[in-house]
C-alpha positions in Angstrom: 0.0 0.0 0.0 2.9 2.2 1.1 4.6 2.1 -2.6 1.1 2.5 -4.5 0.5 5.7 -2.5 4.3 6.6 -3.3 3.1 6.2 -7.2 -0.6 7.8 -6.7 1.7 10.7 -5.1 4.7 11.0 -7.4 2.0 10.2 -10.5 4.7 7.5 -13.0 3.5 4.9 -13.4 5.6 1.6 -12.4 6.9 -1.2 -14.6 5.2 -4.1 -12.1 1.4 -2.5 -12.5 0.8 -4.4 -15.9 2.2 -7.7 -17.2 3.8 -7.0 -21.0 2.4 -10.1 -21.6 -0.6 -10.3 -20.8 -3.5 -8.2 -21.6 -5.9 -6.0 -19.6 -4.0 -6.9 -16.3 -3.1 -4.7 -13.9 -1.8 -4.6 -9.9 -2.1 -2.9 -7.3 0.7 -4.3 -5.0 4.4 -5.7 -5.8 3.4 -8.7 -4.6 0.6 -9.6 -6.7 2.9 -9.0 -10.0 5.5 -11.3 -8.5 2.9 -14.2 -7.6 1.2 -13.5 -11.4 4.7 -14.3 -12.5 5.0 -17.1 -10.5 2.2 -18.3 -11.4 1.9 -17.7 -15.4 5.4 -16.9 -16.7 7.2 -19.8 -14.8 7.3 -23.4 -15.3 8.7 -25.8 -12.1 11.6 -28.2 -13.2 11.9 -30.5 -9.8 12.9 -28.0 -7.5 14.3 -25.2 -9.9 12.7 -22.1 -11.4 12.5 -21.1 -14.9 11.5 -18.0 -15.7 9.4 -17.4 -18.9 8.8 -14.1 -18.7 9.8 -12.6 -22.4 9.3 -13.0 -26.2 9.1 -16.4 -26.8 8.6 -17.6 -23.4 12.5 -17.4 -22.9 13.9 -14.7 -20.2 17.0 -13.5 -21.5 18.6 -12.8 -17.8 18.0 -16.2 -16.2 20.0 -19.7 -17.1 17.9 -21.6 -18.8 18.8 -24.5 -16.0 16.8 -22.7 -13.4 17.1 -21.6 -9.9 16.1 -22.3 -6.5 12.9 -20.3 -4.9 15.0 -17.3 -3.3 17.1 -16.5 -6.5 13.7 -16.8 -8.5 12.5 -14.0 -6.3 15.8 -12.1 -6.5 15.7 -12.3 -10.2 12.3 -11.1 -10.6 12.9 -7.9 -8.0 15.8 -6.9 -10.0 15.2 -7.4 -13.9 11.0 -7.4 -13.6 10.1 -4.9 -11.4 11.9 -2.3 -12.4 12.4 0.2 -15.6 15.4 -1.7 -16.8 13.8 -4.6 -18.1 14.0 -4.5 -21.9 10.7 -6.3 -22.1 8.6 -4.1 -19.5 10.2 -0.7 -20.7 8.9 -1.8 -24.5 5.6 -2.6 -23.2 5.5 0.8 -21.4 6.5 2.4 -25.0 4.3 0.7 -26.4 1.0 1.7 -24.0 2.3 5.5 -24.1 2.4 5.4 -27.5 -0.9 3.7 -27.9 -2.9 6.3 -24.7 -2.2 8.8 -27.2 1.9 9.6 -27.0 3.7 10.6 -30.2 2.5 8.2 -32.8 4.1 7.7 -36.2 2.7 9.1 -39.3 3.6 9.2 -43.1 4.5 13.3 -42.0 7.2 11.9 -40.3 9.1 11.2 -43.3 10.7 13.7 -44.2 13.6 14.1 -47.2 16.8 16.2 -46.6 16.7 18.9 -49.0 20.9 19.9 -49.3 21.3 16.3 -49.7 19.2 16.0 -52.5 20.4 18.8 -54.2 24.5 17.7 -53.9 23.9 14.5 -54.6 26.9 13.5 -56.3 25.3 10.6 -58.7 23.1 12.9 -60.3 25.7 15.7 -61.6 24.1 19.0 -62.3 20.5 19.5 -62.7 19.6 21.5 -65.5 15.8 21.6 -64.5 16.2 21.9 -60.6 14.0 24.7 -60.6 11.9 24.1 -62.8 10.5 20.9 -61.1 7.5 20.6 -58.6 7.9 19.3 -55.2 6.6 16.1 -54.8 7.3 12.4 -55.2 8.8 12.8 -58.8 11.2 15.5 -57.7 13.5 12.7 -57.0 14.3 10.4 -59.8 12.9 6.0 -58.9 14.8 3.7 -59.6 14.8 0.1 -59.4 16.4 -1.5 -56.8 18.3 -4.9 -58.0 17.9 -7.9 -55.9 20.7 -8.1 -53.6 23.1 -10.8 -54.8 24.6 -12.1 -51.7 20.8 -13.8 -50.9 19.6 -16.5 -52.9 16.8 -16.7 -55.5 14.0 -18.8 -53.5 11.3 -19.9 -55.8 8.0 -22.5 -55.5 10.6 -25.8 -55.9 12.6 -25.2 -52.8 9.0 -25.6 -50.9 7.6 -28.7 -52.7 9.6 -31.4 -50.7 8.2 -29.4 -47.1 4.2 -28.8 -49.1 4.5 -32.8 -49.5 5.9 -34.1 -46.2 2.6 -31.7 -44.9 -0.2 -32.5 -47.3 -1.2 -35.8 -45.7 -1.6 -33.9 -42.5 -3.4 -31.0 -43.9 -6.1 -32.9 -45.4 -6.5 -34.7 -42.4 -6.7 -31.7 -40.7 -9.3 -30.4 -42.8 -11.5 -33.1 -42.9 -11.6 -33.3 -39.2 -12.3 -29.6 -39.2 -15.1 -29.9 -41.5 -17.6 -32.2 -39.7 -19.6 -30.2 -37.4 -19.7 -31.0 -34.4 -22.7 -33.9 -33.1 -24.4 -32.8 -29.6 -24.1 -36.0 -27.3 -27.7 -37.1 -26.0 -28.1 -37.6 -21.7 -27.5 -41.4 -22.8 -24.4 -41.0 -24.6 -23.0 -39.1 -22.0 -23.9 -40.8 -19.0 -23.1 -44.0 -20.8 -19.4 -42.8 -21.4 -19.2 -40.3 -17.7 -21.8 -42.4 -15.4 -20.8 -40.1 -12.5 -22.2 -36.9 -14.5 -24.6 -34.8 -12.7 -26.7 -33.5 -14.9 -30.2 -34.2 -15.9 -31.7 -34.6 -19.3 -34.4 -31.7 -19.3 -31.5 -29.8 -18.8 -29.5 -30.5 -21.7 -32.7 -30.7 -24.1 -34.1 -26.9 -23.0 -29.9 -24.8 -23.6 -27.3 -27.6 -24.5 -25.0 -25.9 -21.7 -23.8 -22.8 -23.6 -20.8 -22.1 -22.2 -21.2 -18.2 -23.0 -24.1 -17.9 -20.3 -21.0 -18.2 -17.4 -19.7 -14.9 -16.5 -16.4 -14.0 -17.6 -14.7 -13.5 -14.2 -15.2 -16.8 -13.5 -13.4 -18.1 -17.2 -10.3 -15.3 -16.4 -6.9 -16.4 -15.0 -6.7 -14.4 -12.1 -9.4 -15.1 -10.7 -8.9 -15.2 -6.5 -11.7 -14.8 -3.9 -8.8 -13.0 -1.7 -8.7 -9.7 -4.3 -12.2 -7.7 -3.1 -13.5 -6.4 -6.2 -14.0 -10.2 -7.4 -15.5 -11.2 -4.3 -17.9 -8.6 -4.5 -18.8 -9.4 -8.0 -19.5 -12.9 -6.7 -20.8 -12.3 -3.5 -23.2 -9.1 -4.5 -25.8 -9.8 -1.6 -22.8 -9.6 1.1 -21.6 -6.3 -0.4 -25.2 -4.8 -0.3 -25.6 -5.9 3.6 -21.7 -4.3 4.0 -23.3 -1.1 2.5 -26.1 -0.3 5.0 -26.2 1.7 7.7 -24.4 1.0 10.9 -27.2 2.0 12.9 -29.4 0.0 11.1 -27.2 -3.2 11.1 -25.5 -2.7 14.4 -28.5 -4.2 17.0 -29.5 -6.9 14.7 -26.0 -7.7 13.2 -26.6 -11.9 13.7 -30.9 -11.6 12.8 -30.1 -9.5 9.5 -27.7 -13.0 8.8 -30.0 -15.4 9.2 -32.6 -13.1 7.5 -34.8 -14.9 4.8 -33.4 -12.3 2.3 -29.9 -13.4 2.8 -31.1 -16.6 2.9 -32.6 -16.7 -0.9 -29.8 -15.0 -2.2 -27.3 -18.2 -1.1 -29.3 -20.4 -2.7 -30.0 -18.8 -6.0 -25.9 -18.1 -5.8 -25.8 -21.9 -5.1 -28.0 -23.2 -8.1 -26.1 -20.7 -10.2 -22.6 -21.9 -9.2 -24.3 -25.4 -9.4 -25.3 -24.6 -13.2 -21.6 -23.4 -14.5 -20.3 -26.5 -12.9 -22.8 -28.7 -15.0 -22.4 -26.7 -18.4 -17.9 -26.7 -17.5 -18.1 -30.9 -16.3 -20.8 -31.7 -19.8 -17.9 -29.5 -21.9 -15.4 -31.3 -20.5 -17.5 -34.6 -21.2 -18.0 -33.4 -24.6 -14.3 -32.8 -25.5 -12.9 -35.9 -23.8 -15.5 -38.3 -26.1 -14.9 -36.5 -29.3 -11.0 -36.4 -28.7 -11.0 -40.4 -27.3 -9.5 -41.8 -30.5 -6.5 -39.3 -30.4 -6.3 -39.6 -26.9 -6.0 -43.5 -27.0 -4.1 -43.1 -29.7 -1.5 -40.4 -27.8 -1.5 -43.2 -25.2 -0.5 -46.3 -27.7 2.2 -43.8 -28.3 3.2 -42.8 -25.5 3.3 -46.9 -24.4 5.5 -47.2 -27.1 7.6 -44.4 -26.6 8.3 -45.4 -22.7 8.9 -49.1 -24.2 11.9 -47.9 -26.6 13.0 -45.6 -23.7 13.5 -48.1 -21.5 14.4 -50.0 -24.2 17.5 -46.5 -24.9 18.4 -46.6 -20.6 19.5 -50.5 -20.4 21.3 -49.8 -24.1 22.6 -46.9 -22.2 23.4 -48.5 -18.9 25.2 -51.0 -20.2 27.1 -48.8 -22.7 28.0 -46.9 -19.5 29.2 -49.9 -17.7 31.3 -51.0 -20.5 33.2 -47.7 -20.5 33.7 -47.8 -17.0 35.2 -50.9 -17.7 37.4 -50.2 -20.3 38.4 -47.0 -18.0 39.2 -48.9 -14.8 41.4 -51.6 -16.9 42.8 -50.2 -20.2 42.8 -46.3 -19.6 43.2 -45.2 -15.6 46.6 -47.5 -15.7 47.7 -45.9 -18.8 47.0 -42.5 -17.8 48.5 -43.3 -14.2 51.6 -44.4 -16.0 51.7 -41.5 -18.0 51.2 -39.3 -15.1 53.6 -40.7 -13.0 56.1 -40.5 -16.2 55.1 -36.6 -16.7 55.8 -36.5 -12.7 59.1 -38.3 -13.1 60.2 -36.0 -15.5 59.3 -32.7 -13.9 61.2 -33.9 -10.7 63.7 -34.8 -12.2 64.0 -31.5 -14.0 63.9 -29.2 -10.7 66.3 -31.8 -9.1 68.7 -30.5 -11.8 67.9 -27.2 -11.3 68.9 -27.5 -7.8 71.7 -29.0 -8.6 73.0 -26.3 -10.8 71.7 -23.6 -8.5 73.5 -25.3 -5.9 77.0 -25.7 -8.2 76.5 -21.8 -9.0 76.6 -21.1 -5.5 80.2 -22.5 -5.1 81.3 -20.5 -7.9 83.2 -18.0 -5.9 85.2 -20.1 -3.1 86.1 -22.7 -6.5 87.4 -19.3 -7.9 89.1 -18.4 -5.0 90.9 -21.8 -4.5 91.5 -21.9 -8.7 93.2 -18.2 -8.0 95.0 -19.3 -5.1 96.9 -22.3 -7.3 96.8 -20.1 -9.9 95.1 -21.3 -12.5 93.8 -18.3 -14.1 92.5 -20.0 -17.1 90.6 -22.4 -15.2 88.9 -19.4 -12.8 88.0 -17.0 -16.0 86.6 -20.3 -17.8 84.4 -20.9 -14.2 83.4 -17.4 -14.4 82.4 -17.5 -18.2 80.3 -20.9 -18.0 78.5 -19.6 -15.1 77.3 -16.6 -16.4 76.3 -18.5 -19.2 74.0 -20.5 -16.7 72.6 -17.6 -15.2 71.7 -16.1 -18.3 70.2 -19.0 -19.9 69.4 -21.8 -17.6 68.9 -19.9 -14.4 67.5 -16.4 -15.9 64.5 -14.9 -13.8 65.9 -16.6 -10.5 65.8 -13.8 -8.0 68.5 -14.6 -5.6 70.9 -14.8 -8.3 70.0 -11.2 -9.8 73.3 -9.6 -8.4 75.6 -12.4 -9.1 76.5 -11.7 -12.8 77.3 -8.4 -11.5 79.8 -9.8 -8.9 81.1 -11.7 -11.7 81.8 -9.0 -14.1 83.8 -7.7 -10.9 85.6 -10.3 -10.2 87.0 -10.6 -14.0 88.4 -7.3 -13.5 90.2 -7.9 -10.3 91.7 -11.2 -12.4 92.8 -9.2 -15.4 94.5 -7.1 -12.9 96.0 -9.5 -10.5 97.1 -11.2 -14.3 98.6 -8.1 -15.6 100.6 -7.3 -12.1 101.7 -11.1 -11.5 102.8 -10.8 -15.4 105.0 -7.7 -15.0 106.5 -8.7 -11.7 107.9 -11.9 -13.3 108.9 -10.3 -16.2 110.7 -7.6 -13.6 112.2 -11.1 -12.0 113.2 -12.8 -14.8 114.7 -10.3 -16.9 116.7 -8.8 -13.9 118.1 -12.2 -12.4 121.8 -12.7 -13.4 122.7 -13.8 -16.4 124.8 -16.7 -15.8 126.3 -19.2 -18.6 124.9 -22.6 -17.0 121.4 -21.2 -16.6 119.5 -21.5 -19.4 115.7 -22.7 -18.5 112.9 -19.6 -18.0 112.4 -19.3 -14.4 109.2 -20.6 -13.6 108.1 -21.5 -16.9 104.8 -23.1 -15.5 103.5 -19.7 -14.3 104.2 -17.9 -17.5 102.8 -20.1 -19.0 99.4 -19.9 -16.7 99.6 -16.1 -16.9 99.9 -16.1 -20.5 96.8 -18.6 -21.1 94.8 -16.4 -18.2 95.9 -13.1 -20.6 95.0 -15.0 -23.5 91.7 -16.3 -22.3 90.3 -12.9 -21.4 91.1 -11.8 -24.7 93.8 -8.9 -23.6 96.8 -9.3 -25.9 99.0 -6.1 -24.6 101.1 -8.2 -22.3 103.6 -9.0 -24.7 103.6 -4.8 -25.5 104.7 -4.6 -21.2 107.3 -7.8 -21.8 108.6 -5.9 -24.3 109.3 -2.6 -22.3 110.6 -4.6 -19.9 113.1 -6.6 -22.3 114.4 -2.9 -23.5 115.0 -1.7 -19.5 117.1 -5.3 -18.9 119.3 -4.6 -21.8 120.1 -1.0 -20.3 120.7 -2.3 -17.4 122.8 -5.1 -18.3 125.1 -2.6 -20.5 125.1 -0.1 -17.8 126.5 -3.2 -15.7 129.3 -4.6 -17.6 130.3 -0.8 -18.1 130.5 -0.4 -14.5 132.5 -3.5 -14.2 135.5 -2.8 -16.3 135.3 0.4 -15.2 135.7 -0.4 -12.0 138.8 -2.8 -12.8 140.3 -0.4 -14.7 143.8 1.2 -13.7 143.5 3.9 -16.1 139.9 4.9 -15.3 141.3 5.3 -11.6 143.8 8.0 -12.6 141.4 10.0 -13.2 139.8 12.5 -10.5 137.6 10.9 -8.1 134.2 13.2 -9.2 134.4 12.1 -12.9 131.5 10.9 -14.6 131.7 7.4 -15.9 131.5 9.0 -19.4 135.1 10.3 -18.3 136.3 7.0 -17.1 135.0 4.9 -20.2 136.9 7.8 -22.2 139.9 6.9 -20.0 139.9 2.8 -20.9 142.9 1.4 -22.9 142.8 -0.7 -25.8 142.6 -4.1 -23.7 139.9 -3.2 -21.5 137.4 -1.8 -24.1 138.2 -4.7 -25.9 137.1 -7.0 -22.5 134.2 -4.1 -22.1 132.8 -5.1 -26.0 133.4 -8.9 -25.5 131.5 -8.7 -21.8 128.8 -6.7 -23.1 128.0 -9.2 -26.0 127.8 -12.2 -23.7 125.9 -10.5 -21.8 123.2 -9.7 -24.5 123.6 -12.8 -26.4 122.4 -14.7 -23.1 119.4 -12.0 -22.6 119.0 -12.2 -25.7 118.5 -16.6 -25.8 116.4 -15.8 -22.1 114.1 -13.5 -24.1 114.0 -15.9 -26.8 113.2 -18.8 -24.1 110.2 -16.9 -22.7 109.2 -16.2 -26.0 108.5 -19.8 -27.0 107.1 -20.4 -23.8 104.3 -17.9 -25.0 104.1 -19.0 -28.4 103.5 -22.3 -27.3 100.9 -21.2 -24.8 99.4 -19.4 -27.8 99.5 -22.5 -30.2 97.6 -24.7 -27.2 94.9 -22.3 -26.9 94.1 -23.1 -30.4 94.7 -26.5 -30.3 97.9 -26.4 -33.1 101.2 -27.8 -30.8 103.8 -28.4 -32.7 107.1 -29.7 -30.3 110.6 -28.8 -31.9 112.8 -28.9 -29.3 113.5 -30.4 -25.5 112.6 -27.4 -23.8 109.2 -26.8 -25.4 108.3 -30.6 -24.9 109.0 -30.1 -21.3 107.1 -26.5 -21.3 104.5 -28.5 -23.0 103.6 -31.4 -20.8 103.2 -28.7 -17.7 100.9 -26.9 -19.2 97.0 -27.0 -18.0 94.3 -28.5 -19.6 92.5 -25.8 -21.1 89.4 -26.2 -23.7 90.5 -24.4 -27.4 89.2 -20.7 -26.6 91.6 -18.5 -29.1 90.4 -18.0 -32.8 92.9 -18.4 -35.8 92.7 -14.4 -36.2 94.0 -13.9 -32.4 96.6 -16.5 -33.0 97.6 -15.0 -36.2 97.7 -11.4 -34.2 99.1 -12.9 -31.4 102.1 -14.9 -33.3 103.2 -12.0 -35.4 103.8 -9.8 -31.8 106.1 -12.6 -30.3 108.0 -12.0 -33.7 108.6 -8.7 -33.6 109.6 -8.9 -29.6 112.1 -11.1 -30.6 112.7 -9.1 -33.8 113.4 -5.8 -32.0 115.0 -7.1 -29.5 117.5 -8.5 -31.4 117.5 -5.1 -33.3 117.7 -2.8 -29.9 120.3 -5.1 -28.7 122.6 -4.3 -32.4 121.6 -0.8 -32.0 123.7 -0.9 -28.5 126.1 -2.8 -29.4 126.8 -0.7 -32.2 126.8 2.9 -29.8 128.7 1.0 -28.1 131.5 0.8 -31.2 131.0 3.8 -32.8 133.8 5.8 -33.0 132.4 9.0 -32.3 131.7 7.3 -28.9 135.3 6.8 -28.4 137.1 9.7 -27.5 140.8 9.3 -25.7 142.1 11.7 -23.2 144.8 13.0 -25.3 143.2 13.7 -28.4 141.6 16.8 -29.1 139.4 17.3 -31.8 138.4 20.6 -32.8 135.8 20.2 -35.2 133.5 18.4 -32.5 131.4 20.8 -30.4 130.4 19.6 -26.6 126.6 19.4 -27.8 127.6 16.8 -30.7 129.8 14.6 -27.6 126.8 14.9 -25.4 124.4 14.0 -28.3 126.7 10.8 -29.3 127.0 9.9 -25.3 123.6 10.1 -24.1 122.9 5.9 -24.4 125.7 5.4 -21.6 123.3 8.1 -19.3 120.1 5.5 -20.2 
């Protein structure tokens, strides 16, 4: 009551006052909509709901499974009752339109003038203007059939006009006979329980048009007040008198004879539309018996080949069962425990390498510590490998390959200083006649392989500038030795130069001084020349190309590591030609020496004097013996 006074008062007019469905209907209360749907636009599946409420009988919001009785009522609340609903909002359209809303007309064409004047098809009109508005202003043509559908003629229906032909003359022919009235015999012969008597059917064949209308509607319900006054009128009448008048006799005016007339005439009348509905109903059962029978032969033989369909399908079902408990569940077992199998042992490799990655950095530490420098850069390259292409996305590794990157850095350098101090050591040891093997061949030879691995080739650039400072020094030395055996040189003042005191040598002892100072760079020169093939054949086993010429690189050779073939042909090629020219120039550095050594401008005696040379030219021919 609450919400139809809220819609008397706001005056719209609610979706749930009138089914779209069904005609002349109309509520007063949500409830009674709900129960009419309930009722008329929903069918009961065992316990679910359909609703049918829509074109078609089909509700486009609702599974066509059904629900249970609470969602049903949720459903109805929230897509039925309210201006939403597609199919209540058309039937509202639809009534405004038809209570006198807009309505559409043939004045609600219309034509768009510009358009039709700058149409493009038509070019320019010569006789625009001198045309009359109207339906020939604009030029008809035909439309051609569209080609995409197909031409449909008579034929295509002839096989559908014969499969129906033998039903439509049956049809017809059943349609045709009239209908014979059944006489009191024939109907209590066929319905013996029929109450009816046969004056009664001879004087208005029970016309079913003489029972009221409200009794024949759908919703009809002694609960709504209008309907039970329409068939109760004598009760409404005794409703409408006075109070004063009612209220002393209330129980008399009840049991008054009036009253008392007007239940039994209601009675025979009610009594009446039951005879004329039950001799209908007799009526239609005997003229439909045949079919009826004949529905029920079917139907017989319809539940016989269903039954018939179950066992076929039972024991269709058991045999699959069957077959799946002995042929397919062991199979699929197998296959899953194979899939398992698989999959475990995957991630127990995983582990496995995750857990071999983690001991990268002590293994690199001990390989360092040996050193094996080929060995630790090889460890360091593999693993990042792994973590880029085995182990990428793992999130506790994300700041290893960083650490990595670091700690081939910090083994380049410890490689290039290890390299220059044995260089330093080597070069600089003395240079004695019964020592001819490198020292410490077996760490050159890991240095130069850890150089050679990491691709930087300038080592032999630093071996180099170290071979140029031995053979100074080893100059400067045997200088300083005859020098210091001299007699001569130690006539001379004490704060000479030893420029002065080479000057001062006699023939003899700058004959011992040139025959010193060539030993001494021939057996530099065969040290240099040692280390040298100790590199080249470092070089040649990084590419897999050894070639063993002489004792001392077989014996090199067997101490060196194990290394996989890392160096290309073009690095070995680059790397070969350098060792050539170190031992190329310094055999040349060591002529160029030598022969400063001899030159005659470099030999000056005390007691000649020579004009023509200035003291910039003797300085300029002197300055090696300063180096």
């Amino acid at each position: 009551m609450e919400e139809t006074n809220r819609e008397n008062r706001s005056g719209i007019r609610q979706v749930w006052q009138s089914c779209a469905y069904c005609s002349n209907l109309s509520f007063t209360s949500l409830q009674q909509f709900i129960e009419h749907l309930r009722s008329k636009h929903c069918t009961q599946e065992g316990g679910s709901f359909v609703c049918r409420y829509g074109e078609n009988n089909v509700c486009c919001t609702l599974p066509v499974e059904g629900v249970n009785d609470l969602d049903y009522e949720r459903h109805v609340f929230k897509h039925h009752t309210t201006a939403n609903n597609k199919a209540g909002s058309r039937k509202v359209s639809q009534s405004k339109s038809e209570t006198g809303g807009e309505r559409w007309t043939s004045h609600t064409t219309a034509q768009n003038l510009p358009a039709v004047l700058n149409d493009p098809r038509q070019g320019k009109q010569k006789d625009f203007f001198t045309k009359t508005w109207g339906d020939s202003f604009v030029e008809v043509t035909d439309i051609p059939a569209p080609h995409y559908l197909p031409h449909i003629s008579l034929e295509n229906f002839q096989v559908y006009l014969r499969k129906t032909a033998k039903r439509h003359r049956k049809h017809a022919r059943l349609n045709s006979v009239a209908l014979k009235p059944y006489s009191h015999a024939e109907l209590l012969q066929t319905f013996p329980n029929l109450r009816v008597s046969s004056k009664s059917i001879e004087k208005n064949q029970f016309d079913i048009s003489v029972i009221p209308k409200i009794f024949l509607d759908n919703n009809f319900a002694l609960n709504n007040i209008e309907t039970f006054n329409t068939v109760f009128p004598h009760l409404g009448q005794l409703k409408t008198l006075p109070a004063s008048t009612t209220a002393p006799s209330s129980s008399h005016a009840a049991g008054s004879p009036t009253s008392i007339d007007s239940a039994k005439i209601l009675q025979e009348k009610l009594t009446h539309y039951l005879d004329i509905v039950e001799v209908q109903i007799a009526q239609q059962v005997s003229q439909k018996s045949d079919a009826f029978f004949l529905a029920m032969t079917s139907h017989d033989t319809l539940m016989e080949q269903l039954g018939h369909t179950i066992s076929m399908v039972r024991t269709l079902r058991e045999k699959i069962n069957s077959i799946d408990s002995v042929l397919v569940k062991d199979s699929l077992t197998i296959i899953k425990c194979e899939r398992r199998r698989a999959h475990y042992l995957q991630v127990y490799n995983k582990l496995k390498l995750m857990s071999t990655v983690l001991q990268t950095q002590p293994t690199i530490q001990l390989l360092l510590s040996a050193p094996d420098y080929v060995a630790a850069l090889d460890l360091i390259y593999t693993t990042q490998e792994l973590l880029s292409h085995h182990l990428a996305g793992v999130h506790s590794f994300r700041h290893l390959g960083s650490e990595l990157n670091e700690m081939v850095k910090v083994i380049g350098t410890l490689m290039t200083g290890e390299f220059e101090r044995y260089a330093t050591a080597d070069l600089n040891r003395p240079l004695l006649e019964s020592e001819d093997q490198v020292l410490q061949g077996d760490k050159l030879s890991c240095i130069v392989l850890g150089m050679l691995r990491r691709g930087c080739f300038d080592f032999i650039d630093a071996y180099q500038q170290e071979t140029i400072s031995a053979i100074k020094a080893a100059i400067k030395q045997a200088v300083i030795e005859v020098v210091a055996t001299s007699d001569t040189a130690h006539r001379i003042s004490g704060d000479s130069s030893l420029e002065d005191q080479l000057k001062a040598l006699a023939t003899e002892e700058w004959t011992q001084l040139l025959k010193n100072a060539a030993t001494t760079l021939r057996r530099l020169v065969r040290r240099v020349k040692k280390a040298a093939d100790i590199m080249q054949h470092a070089t040649d086993a990084s590419t897999g190309t050894v070639t063993t010429n002489t004792a001392t690189e077989e014996s090199s050779a067997s101490n060196l590591p194990v290394t996989d073939y890392f160096l290309s042909a073009e690095d070995h090629a680059k790397v070969s030609h350098k060792l050539k020219q170190l031992l190329t120039s310094t055999c040349q550095y060591t002529q160029e020496r030598c022969a400063q050594l001899l030159s005659s401008k470099s030999i000056i005696w005390p007691d000649e004097k020579c004009p023509t040379i200035t003291d910039k030219e003797r300085d300029r021919d002197s300055h090696w013996l300063a180096e």
